[in-house]
Structures are given as structure tokens and as C-alpha cells.
N, C-alpha and C positions, 0 to 999 in steps of 0.2 A: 498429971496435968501438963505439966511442963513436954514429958515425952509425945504426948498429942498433938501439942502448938506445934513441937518440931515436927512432925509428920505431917501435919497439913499444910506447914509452911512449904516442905517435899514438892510435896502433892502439887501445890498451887505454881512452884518454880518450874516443875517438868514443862504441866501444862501450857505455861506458856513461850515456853522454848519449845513445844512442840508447833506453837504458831508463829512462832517467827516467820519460819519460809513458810508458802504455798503454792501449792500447783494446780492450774484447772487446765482442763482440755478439754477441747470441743471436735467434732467435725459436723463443714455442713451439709453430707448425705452419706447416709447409712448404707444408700442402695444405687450403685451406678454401673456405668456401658463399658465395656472397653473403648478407651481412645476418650471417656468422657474426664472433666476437671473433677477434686473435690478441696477444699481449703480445709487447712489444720491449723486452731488457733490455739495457741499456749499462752496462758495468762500465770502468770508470777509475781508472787506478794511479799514481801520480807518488810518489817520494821530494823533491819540489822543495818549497819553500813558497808558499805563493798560493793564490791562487781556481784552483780548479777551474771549468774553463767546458766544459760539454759543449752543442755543437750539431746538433740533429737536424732537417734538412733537410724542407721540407713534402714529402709524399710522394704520388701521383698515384693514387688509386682507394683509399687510405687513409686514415679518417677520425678522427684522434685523438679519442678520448671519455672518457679519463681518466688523469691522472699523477703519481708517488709516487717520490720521493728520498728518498737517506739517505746520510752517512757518517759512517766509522769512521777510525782511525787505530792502526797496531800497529809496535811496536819488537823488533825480533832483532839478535843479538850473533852476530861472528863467533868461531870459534876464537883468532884473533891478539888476537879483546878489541875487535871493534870494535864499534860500534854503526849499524843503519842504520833511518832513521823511514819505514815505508811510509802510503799515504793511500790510503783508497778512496772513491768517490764513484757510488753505485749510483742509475740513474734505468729507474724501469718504466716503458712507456707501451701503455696499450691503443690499439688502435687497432681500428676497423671496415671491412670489406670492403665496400664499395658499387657495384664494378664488376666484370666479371668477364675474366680473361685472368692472363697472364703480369705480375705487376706487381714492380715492386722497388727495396728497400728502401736507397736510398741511401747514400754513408760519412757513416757520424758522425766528424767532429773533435772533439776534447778538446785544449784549451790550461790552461797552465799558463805565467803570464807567456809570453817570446818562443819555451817549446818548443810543441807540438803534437805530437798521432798521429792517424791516419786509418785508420778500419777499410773493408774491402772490400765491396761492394756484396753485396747479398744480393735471391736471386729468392725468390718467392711466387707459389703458383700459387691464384686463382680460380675456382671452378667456379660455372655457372649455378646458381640456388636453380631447385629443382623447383617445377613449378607445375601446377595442373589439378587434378584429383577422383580420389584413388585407388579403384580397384576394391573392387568390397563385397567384402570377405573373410567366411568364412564367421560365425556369430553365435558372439562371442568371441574369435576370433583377430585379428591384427594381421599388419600386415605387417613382413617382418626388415629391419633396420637396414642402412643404405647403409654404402658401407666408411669416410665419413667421421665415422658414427655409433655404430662400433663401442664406442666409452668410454660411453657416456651417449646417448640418442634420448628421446622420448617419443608417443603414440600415443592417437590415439583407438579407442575400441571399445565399438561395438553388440553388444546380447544378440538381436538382428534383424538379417536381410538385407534382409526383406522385411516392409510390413504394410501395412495396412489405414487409408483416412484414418480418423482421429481415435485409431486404434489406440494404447498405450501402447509406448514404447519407451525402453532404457534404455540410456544414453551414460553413459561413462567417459570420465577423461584421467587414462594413467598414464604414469608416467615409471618406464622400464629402467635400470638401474645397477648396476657392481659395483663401483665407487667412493665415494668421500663426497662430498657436493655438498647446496647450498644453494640454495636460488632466490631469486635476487638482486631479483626483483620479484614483490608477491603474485599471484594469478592469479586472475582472476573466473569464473564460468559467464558463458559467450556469451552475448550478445544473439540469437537466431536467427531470421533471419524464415521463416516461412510453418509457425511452430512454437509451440503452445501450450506454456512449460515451466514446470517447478518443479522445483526443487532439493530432493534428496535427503539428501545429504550434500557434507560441506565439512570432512575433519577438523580441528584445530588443530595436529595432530602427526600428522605420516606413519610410516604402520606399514607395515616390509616383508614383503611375500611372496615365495616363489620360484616363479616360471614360466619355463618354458621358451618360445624364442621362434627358430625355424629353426635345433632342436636343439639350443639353448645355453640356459643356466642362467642367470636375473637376476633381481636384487631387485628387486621392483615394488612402486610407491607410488602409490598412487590419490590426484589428487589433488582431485577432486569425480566424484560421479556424478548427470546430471540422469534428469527422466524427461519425455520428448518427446510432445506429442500431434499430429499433422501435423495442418493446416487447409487442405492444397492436394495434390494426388494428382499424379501425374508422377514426373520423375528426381528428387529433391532432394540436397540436399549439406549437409555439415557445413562449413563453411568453417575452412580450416588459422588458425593462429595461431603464436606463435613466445614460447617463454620463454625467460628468462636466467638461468645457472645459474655459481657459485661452487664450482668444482671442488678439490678437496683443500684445504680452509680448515685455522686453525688458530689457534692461540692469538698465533702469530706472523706470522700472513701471512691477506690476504681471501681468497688462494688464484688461480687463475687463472678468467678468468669466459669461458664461453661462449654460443653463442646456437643454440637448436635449432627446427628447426621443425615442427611437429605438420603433417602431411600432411591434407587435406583427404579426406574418409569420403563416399564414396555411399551413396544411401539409398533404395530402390524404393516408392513408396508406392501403392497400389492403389488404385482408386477402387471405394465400395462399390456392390455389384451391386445391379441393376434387377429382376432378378425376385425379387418377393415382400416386395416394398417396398411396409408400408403408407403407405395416404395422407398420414399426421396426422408420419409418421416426421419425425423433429429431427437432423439431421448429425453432430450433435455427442452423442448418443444413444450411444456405442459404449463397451460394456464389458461386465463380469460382472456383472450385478446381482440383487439380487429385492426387491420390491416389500411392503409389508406394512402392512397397515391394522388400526387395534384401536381401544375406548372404552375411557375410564374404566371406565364403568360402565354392563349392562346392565339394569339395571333400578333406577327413579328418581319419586320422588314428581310430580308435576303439578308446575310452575312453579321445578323445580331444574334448571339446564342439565346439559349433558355434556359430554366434551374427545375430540373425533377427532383420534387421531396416524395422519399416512398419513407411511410409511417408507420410505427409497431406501438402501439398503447393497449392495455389493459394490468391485470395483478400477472402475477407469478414472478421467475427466475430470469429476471431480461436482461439480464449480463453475461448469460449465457445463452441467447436467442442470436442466430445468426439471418439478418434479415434478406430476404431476394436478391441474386447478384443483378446487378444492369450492368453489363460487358457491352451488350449489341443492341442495339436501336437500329431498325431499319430508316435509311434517310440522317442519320445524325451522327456526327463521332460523338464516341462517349469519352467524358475525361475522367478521373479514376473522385469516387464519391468521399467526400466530407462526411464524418459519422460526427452524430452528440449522441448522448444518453441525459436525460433528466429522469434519476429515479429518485421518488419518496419514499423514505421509509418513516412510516408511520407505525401508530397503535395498533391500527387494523390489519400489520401485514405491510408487503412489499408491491409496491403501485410506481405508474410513470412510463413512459413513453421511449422507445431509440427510433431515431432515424438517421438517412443518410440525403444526404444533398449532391446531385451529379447534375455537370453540365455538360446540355447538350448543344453543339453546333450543326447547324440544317447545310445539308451536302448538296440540296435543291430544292427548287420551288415550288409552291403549290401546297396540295395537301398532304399531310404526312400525320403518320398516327403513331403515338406511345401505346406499346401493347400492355396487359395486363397483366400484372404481378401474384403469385401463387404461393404461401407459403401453409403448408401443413401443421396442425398441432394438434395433442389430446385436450380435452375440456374436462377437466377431474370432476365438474360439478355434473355436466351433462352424463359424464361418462361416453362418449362417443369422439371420434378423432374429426375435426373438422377441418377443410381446405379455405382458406383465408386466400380471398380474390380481389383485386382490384377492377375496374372499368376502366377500358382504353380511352385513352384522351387524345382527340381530333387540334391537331397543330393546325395553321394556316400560314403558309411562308409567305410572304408577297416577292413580287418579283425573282427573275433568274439571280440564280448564286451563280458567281463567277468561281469556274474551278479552281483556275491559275489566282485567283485574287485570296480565294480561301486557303492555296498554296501555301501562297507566302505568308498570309496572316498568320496559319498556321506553325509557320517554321521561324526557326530566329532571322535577323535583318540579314540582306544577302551580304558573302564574304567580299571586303574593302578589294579594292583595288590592289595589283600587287604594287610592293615598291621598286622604280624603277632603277634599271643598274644604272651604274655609273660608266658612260662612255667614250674612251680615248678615240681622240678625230685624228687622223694623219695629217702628219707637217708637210708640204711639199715645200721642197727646194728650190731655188732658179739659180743657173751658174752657168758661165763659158766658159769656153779653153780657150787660151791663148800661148804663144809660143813659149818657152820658159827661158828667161832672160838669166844670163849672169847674175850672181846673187852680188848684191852690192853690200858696202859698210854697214848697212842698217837689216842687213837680213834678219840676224836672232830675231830683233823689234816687228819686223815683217812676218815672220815666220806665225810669231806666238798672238799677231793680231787676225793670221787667217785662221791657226789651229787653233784657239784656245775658243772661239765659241763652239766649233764641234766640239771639241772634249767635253767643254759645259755642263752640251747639250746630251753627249752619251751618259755621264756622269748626272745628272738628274734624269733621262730615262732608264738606267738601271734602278735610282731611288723608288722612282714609280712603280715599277716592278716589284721591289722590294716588300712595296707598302702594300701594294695590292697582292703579295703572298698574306700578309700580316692579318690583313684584310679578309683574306676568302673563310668563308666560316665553316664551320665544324660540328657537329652535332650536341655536340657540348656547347658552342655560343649560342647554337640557333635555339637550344633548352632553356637559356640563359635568358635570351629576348623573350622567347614567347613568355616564360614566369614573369618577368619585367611586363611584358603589356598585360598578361592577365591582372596582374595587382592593379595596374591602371586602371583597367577595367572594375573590376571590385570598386576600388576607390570611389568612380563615378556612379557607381551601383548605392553605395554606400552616403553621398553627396544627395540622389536623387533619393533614397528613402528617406533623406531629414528634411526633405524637400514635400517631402507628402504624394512626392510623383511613384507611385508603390510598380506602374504597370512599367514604365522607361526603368525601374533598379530591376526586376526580374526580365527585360529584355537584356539588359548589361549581363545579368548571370547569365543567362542560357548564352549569349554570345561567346562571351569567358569561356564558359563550358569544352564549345563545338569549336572554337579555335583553338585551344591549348590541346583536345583531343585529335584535331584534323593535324595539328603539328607532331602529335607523338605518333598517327600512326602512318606519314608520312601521304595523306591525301587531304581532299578536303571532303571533309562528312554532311558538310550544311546541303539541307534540302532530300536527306536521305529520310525515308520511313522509318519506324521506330521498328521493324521488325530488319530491313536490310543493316540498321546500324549498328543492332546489336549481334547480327552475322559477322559483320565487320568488323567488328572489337574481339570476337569472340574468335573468329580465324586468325585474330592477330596476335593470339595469346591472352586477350586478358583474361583475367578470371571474374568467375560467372557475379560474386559479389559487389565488383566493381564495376562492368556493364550493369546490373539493377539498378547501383545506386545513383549512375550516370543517366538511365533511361529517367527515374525517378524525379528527379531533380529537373529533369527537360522541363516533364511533364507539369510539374507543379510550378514553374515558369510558365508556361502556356496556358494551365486555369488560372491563373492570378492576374495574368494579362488582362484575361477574357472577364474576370470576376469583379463585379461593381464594388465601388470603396479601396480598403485593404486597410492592412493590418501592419503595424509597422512589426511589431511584436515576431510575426512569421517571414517578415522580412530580413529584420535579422538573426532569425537562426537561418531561412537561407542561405543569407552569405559566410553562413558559418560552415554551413556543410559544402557549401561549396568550397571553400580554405582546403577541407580536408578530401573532397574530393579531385583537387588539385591534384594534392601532395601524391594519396595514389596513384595519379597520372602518373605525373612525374617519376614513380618507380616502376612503373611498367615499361618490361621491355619487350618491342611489338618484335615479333617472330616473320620473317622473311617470308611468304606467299608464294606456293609454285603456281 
């Protein structure tokens, strides 16, 4: 009897030193993608005191990429009154899937001082990540979710299967759920080649919808929509991408994170047809538009300009729409046009209007007509290329334009007067001879009260001389003045833009200009045409970027004059490029003329 109580007392001692330590292991999928998450959680138990040491084993096509411990400790009383202290020591580990097949998950051991427990091997299975260009599905629909995707997928989707180059297209990326989930990393619009894009939307907060997607019900969150212009006809493709996602989060937990992959979208793009394709036709020409030309004003005194708006509004690509040139008005100079763009980009696509604004000055009186404006483009909806026309607008000038009046208006203030030299008068003399006497006792005193104002006199006109060497200038002072007046000028430039007087500070520029230029190339340029001037810079050595940026600057002196209001704004970078067009003067050196 006694040898019994000893054997069960055994018995009863193993037993419970075989529960000292414990080990559980979990994973939370059995079955995943390459490139997808899975979490490994090891849970450990010991009533023992000590370090808890848990070891997890490196593991073969498993790539640990993030890990999160914690313990607790809790105490329970038996009925007899006893007391026993358990310990827990909980460790997550994500890990990533990088290879594909049958892989698995080793025993973890957990020691506690000289006990240990070992948990059982655990399989996971791999499947290949899909790869290639899913099939166009019809415009708006998606393809259904693989059976690994049934919790959460996301999906591209075209409002197109099919279009036209440069035609407009609109792409989504939404993510399916009937879950809670986060996205663990933010998401950009792709980069896409052989694709003009702009972004649409991007919201800051995901709003759900409900769609149905191979007859099942899911919340959908759009999480940008672009708007695509294709620049290259053929197959093309949206190329897949993969985000990562924070599955049932919570106040207590990041939740569990996975990785889905957005499946790659075909996309058919046509090339545009050949028949009836005008000559002048631009590629990138395609959308809904119309065309619209107007003046200010049709009828205007002799020597008061006018403002032509020629307009481009409808959808497509209008940041790359180049609208009608107006170089030539018959009856008018043209001065080089004023461009704005106001485009919207909305939900529906890319909308909004460019124009340019040119003014014109009437070169005579009477009636005079603005012709009308022509620009071609394809209609992707019509499918047919249409020519976009305006209607001539009938001017009425009253009274004769003075040509000589329009001249000068045209050109800067005429060149000052020169400054006058400085002019030595001759002294004349008056003297007689008389016979020359004995020199008497006071001669020296005599001598030195006839000679000494000649001498004086030679001796301060040598000084003169002197001064007027000192005096004569040199190409280097005369460099030296002109940059001295042109500051001055600027100055009053600068004086009159704070003044509100915008049209007197761009007469000061353009004068600046045409003098510091008439000085460097040793003529005077004022009143020259803008094509003999830039002959003349150009025979004089300058080079080609510095005449442009000289005609340039005239020019936009001369519509600013003519331009009702003004802008302080463009008045001073004016005078700022004027600074630097200076400075180029100033290092130009003009080349000798046969």
C-alpha cells in the first residue's frame, strides 16, 4: 500500500511539472499569395519564475518584417484555499511569403530556467502571385475576387474598353470590403508610361458605396480616380500594383496587416483614322470642343487699340491644344498675345477653356475686318475630324489714323537732345609798340608787372588743356555714363510703378533699353522697326538670345502702354529683366561693320 501512495504521488509530480511550461501556436492563414502577410502568434504559459525565453527558429521562404510582445501575469485560488500564479508571455510575428510551395513553420521552444515545451510543426501553403494583363472587362465592371480574396481584394476600373489615341479615359482604384481595414501605406496615382495623366480626385476620407461584384454585395472605396490621355495606339496596360492593408484594427490591437494585389487592366487604344485627316491636323487635337473669337469693341476712334479674345472650351487634353496663331491682321499691328488656361478637373473628367488675348492697333480708317480663325481636331465621340471656325468680325475705325502719330506712339519717346560741348571763346588782345626806352632802376618790378600776366595766362591755358585731356572720354566712361543714366532711368521707372502710373514706368524701360543699346552699338536705334533692329544687333555681333530677349521686352513695353489698367506685379519683373538685360548689353562687344 505504502509502495502505491509512492507511485501515484510520481505520477501526480511528473504531471505537473509537465505543465509548468506551455506552448500554443497559431497562424492566421493557412493559405496565401506570394508577396501576401501571414501573423505567427506564440503564446506561453509557465507557473515557474524566470525569464521566459521563447525561440523561433529562422524559417525557409518566410520573411520576418515585424514583431510585438507582451506579458501579463494572473493568480486563481483553489477550493482547498490554495493559490496558483500563472504567467503569460505573448509574441506576434509577421512574416512575408517570398516563395511559393508547401513551406513550414518550425517548433518554437519556450524555456523557463532548466523546463522547456516545444510546439508541433505547422504547414503553409504558397500559391504563385498572378501575373500578366487581365482581360478588358466590360467599361465599369471588375473582375471577381480569387478565393484568396474573398475578405478584402482591390481592383482597377475603366469607364472605357476601348478608345481613340489621345481620347480621354477614366481610371479608378477601389478597394472591396465588408470588413474594417486601414491602409497601412498611403497610395499614390501611378506613374504611367505612354499615358498623358491628371488626377481627378484623391479623397482624404474614404466614402463607402455598395456594389455588387459576381453577385455579391461590397463596400467600395475609391481610392483615387485618374483621367488618362493615351500618346501611343496599340495593346496598352495599366500595370498591377499591391497595397497593404490593417485588417480589423482597434483601440487595442494594429489588427492583422495584409497585402493585396491590384491585377493589371488592358486597355485597347486605336489609332486615329487616315481618311479625312486635315493636313495642318495636331495628334494631340482630340476632344469636344468649339472655337470662339469676339473684340472688345467694334467700333473705335483712329489711334485707340482693340483686344481680340480667340477661345478654346470644351473636355479633353487642353494643355496640350495649341490654339490659332494671330501673327497678321490685315489693317492692324498685332502685338504678341496674352495666353490663360482655366482648366477643371473634376469627377467627370478634364473640362475648361484656354485663350489668348492680342491687341490690336488700326494702321487706318474706316472699315477693317478680323478674319476667321480655323483650328482642326478629332471628335472621339462623333468619330469624325472636325474644323473649328470662327466668323469674321467687321471693325469700324472712325477717322484717319495719322501714320507719323502712330509712329511715334508706337516707338519709345524720341532721343533727348544731345549735350552740349563745352566751348573755348578766343581772348583777343590790344597792344602798341612804342620805342623801347633805357631800362631804368625799377626795371625787374617793370619787367615782372608786363610778363607775369602773360605767363599767367599761358600757364592756366596749358591747365585747360590739361583738363580737357582729362576730360575727353573713352569708351569705358562713356560705358560708365550710359549704365549711370540707365539706373536713373529704372529708378524713375520704378518711382512711377509705386505711383500706379504702370504706362510712364514701361516708357522709362523701353527708353533705358534703346539708349544703353543705341550707346553699345555706337548709333542711335530709336525709331528703327523691329525687324531692321534686330538686323542691327545681329550684324553687330550680338548673339541671337540677346536680340529676342531685347525685341521681347520692347514689345511687352509697348502692349502695356497700349493696355488698359496694369499690373504692378508685371511691372516689376519687368524692371527686373530689364537689370539683366542690361548686364548683357553691357558685355557685348559690337563687331566693326564694312
Amino acid at each position: 500500500m505504502r509502495g502505491l501512495s509512492i507511485v501515484a504521488i510520481c505520477l501526480l509530480s511528473s504531471t505537473a511539472l509537465a505543465a509548468e511550461v506551455e506552448v500554443a501556436v497559431d497562424l492566421s492563414e493557412r493559405r496565401v499569395s506570394v508577396g501576401d502577410f501571414v501573423t505567427l502568434e506564440v503564446r506561453a504559459l509557465t507557473s515557474l519564475s524566470g525569464e521566459i525565453e521563447v525561440d523561433v527558429p529562422e524559417m525557409v521562404g518566410l520573411r520576418e518584417t515585424r514583431r510585438s510582445q507582451g506579458e501579463s501575469t494572473s493568480f486563481s485560488w483553489s477550493t482547498q484555499g490554495g493559490q496558483t500564479l500563472r504567467r503569460e508571455r505573448t509574441v506576434q510575428i509577421e512574416l512575408e511569403a517570398t516563395q511559393a510551395g508547401v513551406l513550414t513553420v518550425p517548433a518554437v521552444v519556450v524555456r523557463v530556467g532548466n523546463k522547456l515545451a516545444r510546439s508541433e510543426p505547422m504547414p503553409i501553403e504558397v500559391i504563385s502571385a498572378e501575373t500578366g494583363v487581365a482581360e478588358a472587362a466590360k467599361p465599369g465592371e471588375v473582375s471577381p475576387p480569387s478565393p484568396d480574396e474573398d475578405e478584402l481584394f482591390a481592383r482597377y476600373r475603366l469607364d472605357k474598353a476601348e478608345v481613340y489615341l489621345g481620347e480621354q479615359v477614366l481610371l479608378d482604384l477601389v478597394v472591396y470590403s465588408n470588413g474594417a481595414f486601414n491602409l497601412s501605406e498611403g497610395m499614390n496615382p501611378p506613374d504611367l508610361d505612354g499615358f498623358w495623366t491628371e488626377t481627378l480626385e484623391r479623397p482624404d476620407r474614404l466614402t463607402p458605396e455598395v456594389e455588387r461584384v459576381a453577385g455579391r454585395s461590397y463596400r467600395s472605396y475609391r481610392l483615387f480616380r485618374m483621367a488618362l490621355f493615351p500618346l501611343e495606339a496599340g495593346a496598352r496596360s495599366i500595370e498591377g500594383t499591391q497595397l497593404s492593408f490593417s485588417v480589423n484594427p482597434s483601440i487595442f490591437s494594429a489588427g492583422r496587416r495584409l497585402r493585396r494585389r491590384v491585377p493589371a487592366l488592358g486597355l485597347t487604344v486605336k489609332p486615329l483614322p487616315t481618311e479625312g485627316r486635315p493636313k495642318d491636323f495636331i495628334s494631340t487635337h482630340v476632344g469636344e470642343y468649339e472655337l470662339i473669337a469676339a473684340v472688345d469693341k467694334k467700333e473705335l476712334p483712329a489711334g485707340e487699340p482693340l483686344t481680340l479674345t480667340v477661345l478654346l472650351r470644351g473636355s479633353g487634353n487642353l494643355q496640350n491644344v495649341r490654339l490659332p496663331n494671330v501673327d497678321a491682321v490685315d489693317g492692324f499691328r498685332v502685338f504678341p498675345p496674352t495666353k490663360h488656361e482655366d482648366i477643371a478637373r473634376r469627377k467627370t473628367g478634364v473640362f475648361g477653356e484656354k485663350r489668348q488675348e492680342v491687341l490690336l492697333m488700326p494702321l487706318r480708317g474706316g472699315r477693317l475686318s478680323v478674319p476667321n480663325f480655323e483650328l482642326p481636331v478629332f471628335n472621339p465621340r462623333k468619330e469624325v475630324y472636325e474644323t473649328l471656325r470662327t466668323s469674321p468680325i467687321e471693325v469700324f475705325v472712325r477717322g484717319e489714323v495719322d501714320a507719323a502719330a502712330v509712329a511715334r506712339t508706337l516707338s519709345p519717346s524720341a532721343a533727348p537732345e544731345p549735350e552740349r560741348a563745352l566751348e573755348l571763346l578766343p581772348i583777343r588782345f590790344r597792344s602798341t609798340l612804342t620805342p623801347r626806352s633805357a631800362p631804368g632802376p625799377g626795371w625787374p618790378w617793370l619787367a615782372g608787372g608786363i610778363f607775369g600776366p602773360l605767363l599767367l595766362f599761358l600757364g592756366l591755358f596749358g591747365l585747360e588743356g590739361l583738363f580737357a585731356r582729362l576730360r575727353r572720354e573713352t569708351p569705358k566712361s562713356r560705358k560708365k555714363k550710359a549704365m549711370r543714366a540707365a539706373r536713373d532711368r529704372l529708378r524713375a521707372a520704378e518711382q512711377a510703378a509705386e505711383a500706379g502710373d504702370h504706362r510712364r514706368a514701361f516708357g522709362e524701360i523701353a527708353e533705358t533699353i534703346l539708349a544703353f543699346a543705341s550707346e553699345r552699338a555706337g548709333e542711335n536705334l530709336r525709331g528703327l522697326a523691329r525687324a531692321d533692329l534686330s538686323r542691327t544687333l545681329s550684324e553687330g555681333g550680338a548673339k541671337a538670345e540677346l536680340v529676342d530677349a531685347l525685341i521681347r521686352a520692347l514689345d511687352e513695353a509697348d502692349l502695356a502702354r497700349f493696355a488698359p489698367g496694369g499690373d504692378a506685379a508685371k511691372t516689376t519683373e519687368a524692371i527686373e529683366r530689364a537689370v539683366k538685360l542690361l548686364s548683357g548689353l553691357s558685355e557685348w562687344r559690337p563687331e566693326e561693320r564694312t
